[in-house]
N, CA, C and O of each residue as an XYZ file, in Angstrom:
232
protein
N     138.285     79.250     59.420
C     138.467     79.920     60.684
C     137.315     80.882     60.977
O     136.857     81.055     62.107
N     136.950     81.401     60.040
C     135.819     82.428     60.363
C     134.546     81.820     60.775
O     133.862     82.343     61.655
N     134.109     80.457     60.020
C     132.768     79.761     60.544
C     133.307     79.323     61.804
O     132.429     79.603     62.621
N     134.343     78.749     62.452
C     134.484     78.498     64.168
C     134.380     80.284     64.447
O     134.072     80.460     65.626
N     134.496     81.193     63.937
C     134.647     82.442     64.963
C     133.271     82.627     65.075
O     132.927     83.100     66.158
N     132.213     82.352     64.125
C     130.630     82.868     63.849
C     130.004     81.778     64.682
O     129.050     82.090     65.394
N     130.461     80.462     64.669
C     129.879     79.521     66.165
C     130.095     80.095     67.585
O     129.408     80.093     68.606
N     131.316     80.587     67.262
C     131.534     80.601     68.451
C     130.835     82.321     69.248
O     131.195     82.616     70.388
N     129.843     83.282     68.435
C     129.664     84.091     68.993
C     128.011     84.133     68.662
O     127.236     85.088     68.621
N     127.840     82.965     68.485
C     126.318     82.472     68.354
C     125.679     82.084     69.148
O     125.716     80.892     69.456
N     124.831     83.014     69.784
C     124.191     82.409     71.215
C     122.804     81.801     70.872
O     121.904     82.144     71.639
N     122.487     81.015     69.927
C     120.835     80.913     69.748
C     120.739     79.117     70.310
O     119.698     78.702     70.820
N     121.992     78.187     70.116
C     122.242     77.260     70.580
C     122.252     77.512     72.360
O     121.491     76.848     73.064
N     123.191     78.528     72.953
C     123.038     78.367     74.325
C     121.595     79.090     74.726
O     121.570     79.362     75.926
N     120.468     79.442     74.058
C     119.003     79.847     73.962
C     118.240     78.968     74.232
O     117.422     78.880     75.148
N     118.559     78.133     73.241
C     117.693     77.011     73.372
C     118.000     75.799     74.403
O     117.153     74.963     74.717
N     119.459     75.825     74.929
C     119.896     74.980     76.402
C     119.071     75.609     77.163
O     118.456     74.898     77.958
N     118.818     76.928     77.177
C     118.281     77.697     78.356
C     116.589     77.189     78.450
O     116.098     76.620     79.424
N     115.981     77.493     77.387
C     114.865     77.169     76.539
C     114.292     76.151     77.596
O     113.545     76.325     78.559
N     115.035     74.774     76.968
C     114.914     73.795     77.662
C     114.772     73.188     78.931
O     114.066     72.254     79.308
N     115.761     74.065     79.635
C     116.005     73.742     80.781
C     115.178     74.262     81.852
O     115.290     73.830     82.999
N     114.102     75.444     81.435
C     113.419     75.896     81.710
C     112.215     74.881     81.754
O     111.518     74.639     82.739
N     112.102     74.310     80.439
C     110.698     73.914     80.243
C     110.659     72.308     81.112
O     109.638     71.730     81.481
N     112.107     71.830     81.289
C     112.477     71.192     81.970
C     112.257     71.141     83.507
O     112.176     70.019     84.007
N     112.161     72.127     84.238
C     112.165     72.498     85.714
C     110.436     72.872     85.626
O     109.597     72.669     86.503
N     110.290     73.318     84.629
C     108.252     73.369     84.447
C     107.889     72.087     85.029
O     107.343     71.887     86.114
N     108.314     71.148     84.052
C     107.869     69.662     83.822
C     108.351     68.977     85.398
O     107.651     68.112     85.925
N     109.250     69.338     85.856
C     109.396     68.858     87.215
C     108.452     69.177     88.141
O     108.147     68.386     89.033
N     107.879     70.422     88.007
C     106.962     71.191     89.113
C     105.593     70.396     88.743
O     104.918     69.961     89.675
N     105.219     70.222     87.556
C     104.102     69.916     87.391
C     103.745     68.491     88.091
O     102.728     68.219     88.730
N     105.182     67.414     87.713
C     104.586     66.580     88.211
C     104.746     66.366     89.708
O     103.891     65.554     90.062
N     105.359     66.693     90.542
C     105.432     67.526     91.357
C     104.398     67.271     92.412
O     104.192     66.501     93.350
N     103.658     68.651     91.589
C     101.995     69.384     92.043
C     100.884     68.028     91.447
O      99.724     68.024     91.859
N     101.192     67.316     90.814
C     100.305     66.597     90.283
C     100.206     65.376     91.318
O      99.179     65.170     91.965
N     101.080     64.773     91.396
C     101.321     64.055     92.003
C     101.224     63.863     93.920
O     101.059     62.879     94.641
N     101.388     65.093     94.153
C     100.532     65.821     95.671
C      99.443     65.553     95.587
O      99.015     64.546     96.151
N      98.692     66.318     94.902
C      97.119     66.637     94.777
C      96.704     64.909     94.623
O      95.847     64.555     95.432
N      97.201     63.863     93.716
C      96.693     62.599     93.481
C      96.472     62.128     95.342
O      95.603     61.589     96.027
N      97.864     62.732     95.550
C      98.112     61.464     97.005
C      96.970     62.556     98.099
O      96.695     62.303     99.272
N      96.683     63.245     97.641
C      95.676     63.884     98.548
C      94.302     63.764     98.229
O      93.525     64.313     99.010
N      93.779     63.100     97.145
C      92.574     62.527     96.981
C      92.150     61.205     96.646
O      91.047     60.727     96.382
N      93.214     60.771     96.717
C      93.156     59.183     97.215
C      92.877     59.413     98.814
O      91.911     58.786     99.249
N      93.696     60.346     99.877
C      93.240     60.243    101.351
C      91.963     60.710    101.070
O      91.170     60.058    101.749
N      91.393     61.538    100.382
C      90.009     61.705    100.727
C      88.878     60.836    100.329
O      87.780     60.909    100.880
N      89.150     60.018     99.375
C      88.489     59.130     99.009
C      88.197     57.907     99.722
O      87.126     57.358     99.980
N      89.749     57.521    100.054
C      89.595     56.777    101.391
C      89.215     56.592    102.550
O      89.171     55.493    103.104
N      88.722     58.265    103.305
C      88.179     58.740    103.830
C      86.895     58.346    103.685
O      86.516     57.472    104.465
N      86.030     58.814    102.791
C      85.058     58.407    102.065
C      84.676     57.242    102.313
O      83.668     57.287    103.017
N      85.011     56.144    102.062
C      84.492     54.626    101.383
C      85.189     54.378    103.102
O      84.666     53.300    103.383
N      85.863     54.691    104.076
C      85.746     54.508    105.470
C      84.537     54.544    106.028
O      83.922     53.643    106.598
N      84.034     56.430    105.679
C      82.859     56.883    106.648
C      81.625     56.211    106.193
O      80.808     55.842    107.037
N      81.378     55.984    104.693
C      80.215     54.902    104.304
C      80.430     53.415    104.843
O      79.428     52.878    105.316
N      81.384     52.833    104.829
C      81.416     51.689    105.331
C      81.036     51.431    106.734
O      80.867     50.300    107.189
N      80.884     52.750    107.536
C      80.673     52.396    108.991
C      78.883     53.241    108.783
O      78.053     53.190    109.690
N      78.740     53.620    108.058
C      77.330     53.812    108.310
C      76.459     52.802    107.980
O      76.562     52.081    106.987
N      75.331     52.741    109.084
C      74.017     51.231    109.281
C      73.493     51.495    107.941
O      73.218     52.535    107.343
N      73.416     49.849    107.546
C      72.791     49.508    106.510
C      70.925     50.008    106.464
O      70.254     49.988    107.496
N      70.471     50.327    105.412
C      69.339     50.895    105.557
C      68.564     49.980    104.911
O      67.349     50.156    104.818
């Protein structure tokens, strides 16, 4: 009975849920932000290989 009373007033398990869940919502943002920035330099690139393609051959 006493090891369920010492689980049960052990917060280093609900620490590390927290821990996680944190590093969890990181990992969301990142890809996120990563994944923006890709789709925004693919438009510029595309951009790119547009504005050369219409410039006269030299």
């Amino acid at each position: 009975m006493k090891t369920l009373a010492k689980f049960a007033k052990c917060e280093s398990g609900a620490t590390a849920i927290e821990y996680g869940l944190i590093a969890a919502l990181i990992g969301v943002a990142i890809i996120t932000v990563v994944n923006n920035v890709g789709t925004e330099i693919q438009g510029t690139f595309t951009d790119v290989q547009t504005g050369l393609q219409k410039r006269p051959a030299v």
